[in-house]
N, C-alpha and C positions, 0 to 999 in steps of 0.2 A: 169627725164622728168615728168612733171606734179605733181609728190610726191615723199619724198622720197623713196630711194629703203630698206633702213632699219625701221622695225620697233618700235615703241614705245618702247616696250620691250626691244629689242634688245640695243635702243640707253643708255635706264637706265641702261641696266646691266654695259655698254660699261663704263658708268660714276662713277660707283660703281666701279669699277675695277681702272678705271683711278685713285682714291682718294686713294685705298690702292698700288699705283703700287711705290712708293715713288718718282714720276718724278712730275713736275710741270707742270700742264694744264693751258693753255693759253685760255684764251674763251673774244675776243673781244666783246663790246656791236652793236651788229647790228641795225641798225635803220629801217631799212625794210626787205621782201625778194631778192632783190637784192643784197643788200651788205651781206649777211648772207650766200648765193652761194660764193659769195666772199671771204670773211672766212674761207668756206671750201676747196676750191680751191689751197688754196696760205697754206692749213697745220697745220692750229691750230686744238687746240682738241675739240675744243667748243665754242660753242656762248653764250651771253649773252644779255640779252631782260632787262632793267634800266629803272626802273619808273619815274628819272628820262628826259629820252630818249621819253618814252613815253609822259610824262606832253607836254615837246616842240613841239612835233612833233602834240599835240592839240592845239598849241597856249598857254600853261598855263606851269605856273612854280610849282616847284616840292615841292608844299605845301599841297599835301592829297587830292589833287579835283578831281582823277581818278578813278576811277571805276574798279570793277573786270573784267566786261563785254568788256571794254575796254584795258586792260591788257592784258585777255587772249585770245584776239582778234590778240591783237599786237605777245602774243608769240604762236599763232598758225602759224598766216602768215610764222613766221621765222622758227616752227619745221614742217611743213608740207613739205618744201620744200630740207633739210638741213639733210645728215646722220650724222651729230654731234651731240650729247646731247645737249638740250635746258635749260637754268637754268634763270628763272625770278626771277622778282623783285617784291616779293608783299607786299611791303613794312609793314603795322601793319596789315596784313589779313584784312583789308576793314571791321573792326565790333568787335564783339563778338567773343566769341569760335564758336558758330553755324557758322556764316559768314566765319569765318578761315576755318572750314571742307567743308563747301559749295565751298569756292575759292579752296581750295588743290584738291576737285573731278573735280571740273570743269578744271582747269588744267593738270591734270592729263589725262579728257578723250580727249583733244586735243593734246598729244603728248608731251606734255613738261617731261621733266627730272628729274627736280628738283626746289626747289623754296627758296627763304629765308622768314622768317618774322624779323621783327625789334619790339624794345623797346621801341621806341617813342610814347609819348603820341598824341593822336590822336586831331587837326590835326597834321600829322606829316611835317617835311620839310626837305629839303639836307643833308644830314652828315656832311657837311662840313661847314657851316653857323653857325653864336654864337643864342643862346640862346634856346638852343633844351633841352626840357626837357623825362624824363623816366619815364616807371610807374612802378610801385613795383616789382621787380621781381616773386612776385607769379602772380599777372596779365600777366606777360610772360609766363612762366611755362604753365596756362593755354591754352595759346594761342599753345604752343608746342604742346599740348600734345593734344589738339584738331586736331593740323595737323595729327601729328602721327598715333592717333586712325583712323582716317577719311581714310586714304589714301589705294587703295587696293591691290598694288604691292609695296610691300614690298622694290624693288629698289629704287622708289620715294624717291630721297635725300631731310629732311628738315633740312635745315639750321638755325642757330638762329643769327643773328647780336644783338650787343650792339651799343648804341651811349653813354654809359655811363663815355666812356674815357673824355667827355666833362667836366661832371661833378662833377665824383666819383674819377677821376684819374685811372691811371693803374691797381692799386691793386683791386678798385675797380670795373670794369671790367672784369677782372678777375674770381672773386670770382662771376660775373652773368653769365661768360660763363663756368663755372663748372656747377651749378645749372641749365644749360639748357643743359648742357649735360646729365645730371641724367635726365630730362624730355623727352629724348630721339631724340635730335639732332645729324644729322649725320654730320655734319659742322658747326664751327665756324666760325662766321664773326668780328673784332673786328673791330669797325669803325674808322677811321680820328685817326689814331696812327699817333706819330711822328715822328718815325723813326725805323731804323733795330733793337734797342736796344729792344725797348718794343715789338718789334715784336719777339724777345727771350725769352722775359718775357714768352710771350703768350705760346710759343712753352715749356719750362722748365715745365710749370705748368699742361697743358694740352695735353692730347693723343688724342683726336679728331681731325681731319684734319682743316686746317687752311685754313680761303680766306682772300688774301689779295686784296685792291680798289687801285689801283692805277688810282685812276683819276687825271686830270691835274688843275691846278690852287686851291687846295685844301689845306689840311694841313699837310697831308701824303708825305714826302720827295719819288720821283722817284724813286725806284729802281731796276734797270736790271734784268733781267733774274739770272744770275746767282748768283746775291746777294740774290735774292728768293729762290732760290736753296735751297743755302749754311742755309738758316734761317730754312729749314722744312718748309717752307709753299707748301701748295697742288695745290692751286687754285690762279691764280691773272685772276683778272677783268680788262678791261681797256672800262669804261662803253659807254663813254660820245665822245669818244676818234675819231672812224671815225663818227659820226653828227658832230663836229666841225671841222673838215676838210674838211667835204663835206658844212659848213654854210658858212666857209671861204673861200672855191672857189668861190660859189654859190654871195657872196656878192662881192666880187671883180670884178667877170665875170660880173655882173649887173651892177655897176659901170662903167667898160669900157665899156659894149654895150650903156649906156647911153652916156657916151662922145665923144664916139667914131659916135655912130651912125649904126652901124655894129659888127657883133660877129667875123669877119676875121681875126679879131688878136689872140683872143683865141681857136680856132680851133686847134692848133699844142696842146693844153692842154687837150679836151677832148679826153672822150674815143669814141673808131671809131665805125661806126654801126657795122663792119664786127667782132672786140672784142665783145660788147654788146650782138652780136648773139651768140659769142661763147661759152661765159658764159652763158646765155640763150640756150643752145644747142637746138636752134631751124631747125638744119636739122636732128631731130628726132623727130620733129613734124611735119615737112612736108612730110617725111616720111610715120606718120604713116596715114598722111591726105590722101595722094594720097595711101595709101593700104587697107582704111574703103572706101574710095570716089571713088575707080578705081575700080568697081568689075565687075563680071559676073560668071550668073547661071550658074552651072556646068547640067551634061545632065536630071539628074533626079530631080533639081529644075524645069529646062525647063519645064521640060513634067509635074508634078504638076499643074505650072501654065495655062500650055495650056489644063487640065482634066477641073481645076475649070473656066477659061471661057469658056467651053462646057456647063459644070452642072451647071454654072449659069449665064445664059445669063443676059444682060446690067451690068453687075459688073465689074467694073476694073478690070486689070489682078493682080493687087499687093494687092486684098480681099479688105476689106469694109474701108472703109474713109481712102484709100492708093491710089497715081496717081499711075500710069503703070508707070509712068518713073522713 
């Protein structure tokens, strides 16, 4: 109720543990705090906050135009409310090395988890789109090691993504996410692979925990749970995954209230107030309203107040700029 019951701390160590536990963490991309209780509810081990996710949910496509301030806005909303680890998306750290250590503190004092940064040259855009360029691998490295040094609990997971598979091919990929493993990445990201093969690759060469994107409409072939497994990957994402089922309800339901004239058809589709509340565990807040809001002085408040409007006559009885009531 109100926040979550785990702490910051608590939730990093949780995700630190999760990465060497050798099971695979599922962490859906939540689009608000709503669906992120959601998340947690239904059993996964984490959430995921997508700068992509967030671009849309500004009206704006996921070509660099977001802001830290806005990021960690978005992944506060989702860890304030959420005992799961929080892991964002900050896409090239918003700047410089300063700007990267600036973003990882700011993050960090909101609750979040863990974060990735990427290789793209700045402005950057989608993983999954042609014509994405990378900057030097030591311009990375830097940006690592900015996180690194920056960060003050030591759990703070930073991640390093490539999109260099677009470019450089597998091998070379590869050989950037060693080089950010030695800059001191505690996760690999290897972007828009093709398929399980190369996602062996990844695994063969490297001893760092692996995340794999499984988003949908991309270049990344789908695959299951237990094909994840079987690969050694640690982490899959599914970033984008409920925002597009909630834009496709959202657009269809629109459509028939338009045709229709009335939303009585789709009614059997939505969720009911009496779920909504439940998930919202709002009879613990009414709760605790009627036990701040229902009260009364016990004997030796009483008589306090009944001393102070003796000893100080025309004063309220609840003292200076308080009604009596």
């Amino acid at each position: 109720m109100l926040r979550a019951r785990a702490g910051a701390r608590e939730r990093r160590a949780a995700l630190r543990q999760g990465l060497s536990s050798g099971r695979l963490l599922r962490f859906p991309g939540a689009f608000n705090a709503l669906s992120a209780l959601l998340v947690e509810e239904l059993g996964f081990e984490g959430i995921y906050v997508s700068g992509a996710v967030v671009s849309a949910s500004l009206g704006l496509p996921d070509i660099g135009l977001t802001t830290i301030s806005e990021v960690a806005a978005a992944g506060h909303a989702v860890a304030r409310v959420t005992n799961l680890p929080t892991l964002v998306d900050a896409d090239t750290g918003f700047g410089g090395p300063l700007n990267v250590a600036r973003s990882v503190a700011q993050l960090e004092d909101l609750g979040i988890a863990g974060c990735h940064l990427e290789d793209q040259v700045e402005p950057k855009r989608c993983g999954h789109l042609e014509g994405k360029s990378v900057v030097e691998p030591d311009e990375m490295v830097a940006r690592l090691r900015a996180a690194v040094e920056s960060r003050r609990d030591a759990n703070f997971v930073i991640g390093a993504r490539t999109d260099a598979r677009a470019t450089e091919g597998i091998e070379g990929a590869i050989e950037r996410l060693k080089r950010y493993v030695d800059a001191g990445a505690d996760l690999v990201f290897p972007e828009a692979l093709a398929d399980e093969f190369e996602f062996e690759a990844v695994r063969r060469a490297i001893e760092a925990p692996i995340l794999a994107n499984m988003t949908e409409f991309g270049k990344t072939r789908l695959l299951d749970r237990t094909t994840l497994e079987s690969l050694g990957v640690n982490v899959v994402i599914y970033p984008v995954t409920l925002l597009r089922l909630a834009m496709g309800a959202v657009e269809s339901g629109l459509r028939r209230l338009k045709g229709d004239g009335t939303q009585a058809a789709l009614v059997p589709a939505m969720q009911t107030r009496s779920r909504l509340y439940e998930l919202l565990d709002y009879d613990s807040y009414v709760t605790l309203d009627s036990s701040v809001g229902n009260f009364s002085l016990d004997a030796s408040e009483a008589g306090e107040t009944a001393r102070r409007a003796r000893d100080e006559p025309g004063q309220a009885p609840g003292g200076p700029g308080q009604s009596a009531g």
